[in-house]
N, C-alpha and C positions, 0 to 999 in steps of 0.2 A: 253870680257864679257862672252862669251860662254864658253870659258876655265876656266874661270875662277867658273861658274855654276858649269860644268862638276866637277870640281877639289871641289867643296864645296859638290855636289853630294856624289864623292866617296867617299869623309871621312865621310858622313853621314851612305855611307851602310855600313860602315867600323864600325863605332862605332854601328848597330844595329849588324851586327854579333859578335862584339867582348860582349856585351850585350847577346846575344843568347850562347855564348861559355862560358862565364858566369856563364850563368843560370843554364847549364846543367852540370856543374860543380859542381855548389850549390846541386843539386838534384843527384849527383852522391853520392856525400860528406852524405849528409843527407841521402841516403838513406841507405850507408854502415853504418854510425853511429847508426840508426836505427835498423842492423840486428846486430850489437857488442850487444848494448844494450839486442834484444831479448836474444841473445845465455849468455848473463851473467843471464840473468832471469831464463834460462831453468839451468845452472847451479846445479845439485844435491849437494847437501851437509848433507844428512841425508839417513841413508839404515837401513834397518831391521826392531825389535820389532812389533808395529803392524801397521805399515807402510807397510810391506809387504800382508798383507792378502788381496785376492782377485788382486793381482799384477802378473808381470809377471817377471819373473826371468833376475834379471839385474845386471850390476859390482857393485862393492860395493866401494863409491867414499873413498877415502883415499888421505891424502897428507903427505908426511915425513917434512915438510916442518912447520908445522901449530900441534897445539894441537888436540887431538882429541878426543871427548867426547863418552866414550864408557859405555853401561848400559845391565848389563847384569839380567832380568827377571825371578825369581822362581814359583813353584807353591807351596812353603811350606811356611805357616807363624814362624818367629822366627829362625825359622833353622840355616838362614844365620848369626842372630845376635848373638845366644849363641856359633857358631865357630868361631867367627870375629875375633879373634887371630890368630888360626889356618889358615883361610882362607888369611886372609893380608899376611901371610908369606908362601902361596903354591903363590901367586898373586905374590910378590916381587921377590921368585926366578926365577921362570919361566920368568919372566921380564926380570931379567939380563942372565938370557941364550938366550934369542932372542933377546939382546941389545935391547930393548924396555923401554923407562923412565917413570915411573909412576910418577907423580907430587902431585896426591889428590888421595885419596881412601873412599867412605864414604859410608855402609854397611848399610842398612836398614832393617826393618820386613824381605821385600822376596825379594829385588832388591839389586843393587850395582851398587855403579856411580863408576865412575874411570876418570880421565883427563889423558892422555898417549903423550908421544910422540915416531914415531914409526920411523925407519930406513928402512923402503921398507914395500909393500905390501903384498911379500912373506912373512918377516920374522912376518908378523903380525896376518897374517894367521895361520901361524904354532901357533901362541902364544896361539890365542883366541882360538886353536882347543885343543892344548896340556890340557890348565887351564880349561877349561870346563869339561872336557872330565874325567882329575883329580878329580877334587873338586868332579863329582858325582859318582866316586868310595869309595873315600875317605868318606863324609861324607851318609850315609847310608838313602833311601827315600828320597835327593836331587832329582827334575826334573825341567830340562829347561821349563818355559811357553812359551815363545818365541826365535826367533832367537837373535842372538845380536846385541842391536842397537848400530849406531855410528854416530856421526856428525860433521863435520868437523870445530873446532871454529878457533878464530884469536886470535893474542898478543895482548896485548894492555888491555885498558880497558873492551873489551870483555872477556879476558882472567882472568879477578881480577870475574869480572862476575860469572864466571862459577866455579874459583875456591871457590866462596864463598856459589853458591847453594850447593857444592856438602858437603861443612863443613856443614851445615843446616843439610843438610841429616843425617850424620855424628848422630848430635847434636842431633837428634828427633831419630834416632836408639839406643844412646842410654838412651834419656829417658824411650820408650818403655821398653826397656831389663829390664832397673831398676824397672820399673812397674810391669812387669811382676814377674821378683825376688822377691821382695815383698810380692805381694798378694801370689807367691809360698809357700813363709816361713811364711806365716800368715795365710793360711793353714793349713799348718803343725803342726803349734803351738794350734790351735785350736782343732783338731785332737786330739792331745796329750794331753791338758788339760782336754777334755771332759770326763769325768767318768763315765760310765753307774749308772745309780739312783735305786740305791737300793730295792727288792722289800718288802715291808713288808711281813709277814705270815700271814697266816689265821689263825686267833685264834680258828676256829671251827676243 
């Protein structure tokens, strides 16, 4: 009877520590899961534009791997729109010299979206410095308002997403342009029909 106690004892302490080894196991598990989860949270996926002001200078997250949505910021209204020929094709070479793939381009009043996909860090750098740096030789009272922004997107239907705000942009850049042409030339025409009104004489 006593052995038999004993022997029904230890499998008791037996199953509260294997219960306790368990537990702490659970709470190992859950607590690692916990800090995956923070560190996906803390995660950057967006650098520059006016995300930076009052920030502290930090890497600029990039992935060769994933789309990445890049906007580059003016301080001139229309500028960008009446060279948008010219500018898609400084944007497209430079592209293909830093093996960079542009996918969407869509040119607005004073901004520019782009969806890229980039083959390293380095060479993406060089891209964004070369095109920049171009375009405000090139076109004359061009200036950066901001740095350039970029944010890192996904395939997928995020990726249909983004290529489709950036046609919108596109879309509304150049209604604007066309607006503006317009009332330019209607202007103009106004101008030009206006006759000065003749003045009669003084009969005295």
């Amino acid at each position: 009877m006593l052995l038999a106690a004993e022997s029904r004892f230890e499998i008791l302490i037996g199953n509260c520590l294997n219960l306790e080894i368990n537990e702490l196991n659970l709470r190992v598990m859950f607590s690692h899961m916990k800090q995956m989860n923070l560190s996906a949270a803390n995660i950057k996926t967006e650098f520059g534009g006016s995300l930076l002001n009052g920030k502290r200078k930090t890497a600029r997250p990039l992935d060769s791997t994933k789309p990445i949505h890049t906007i580059l910021k003016a301080t001139n209204s229309l500028l960008l729109l009446k060279n948008r020929a010219k500018i898609e094709h400084i944007l497209n070479t430079y592209a293909k010299r830093f093996a960079l793939k542009i996918y969407d381009c869509g040119i607005h009043a004073d901004h520019i979206h782009l969806s890229l996909k980039i083959p390293n860090r380095r060479l993406y750098l060089r891209w964004i410095r070369a095109v920049t740096s171009v375009l405000v030789l090139r076109f004359k009272g061009l200036k950066w308002k901001l740095r350039p922004y970029t944010r890192v997107a996904a395939w997928g239907r995020a990726f249909g997403v983004l290529k489709n705000y950036i046609w919108k942009n596109r879309e509304e850049g150049s209604l604007i342009l066309n607006a503006f042409e317009y009332l330019e030339n209607f202007r103009s025409r106004v101008l030009v029909e206006i006759e000065p009104i003749p003045v009669a004489a003084d009969p005295t």
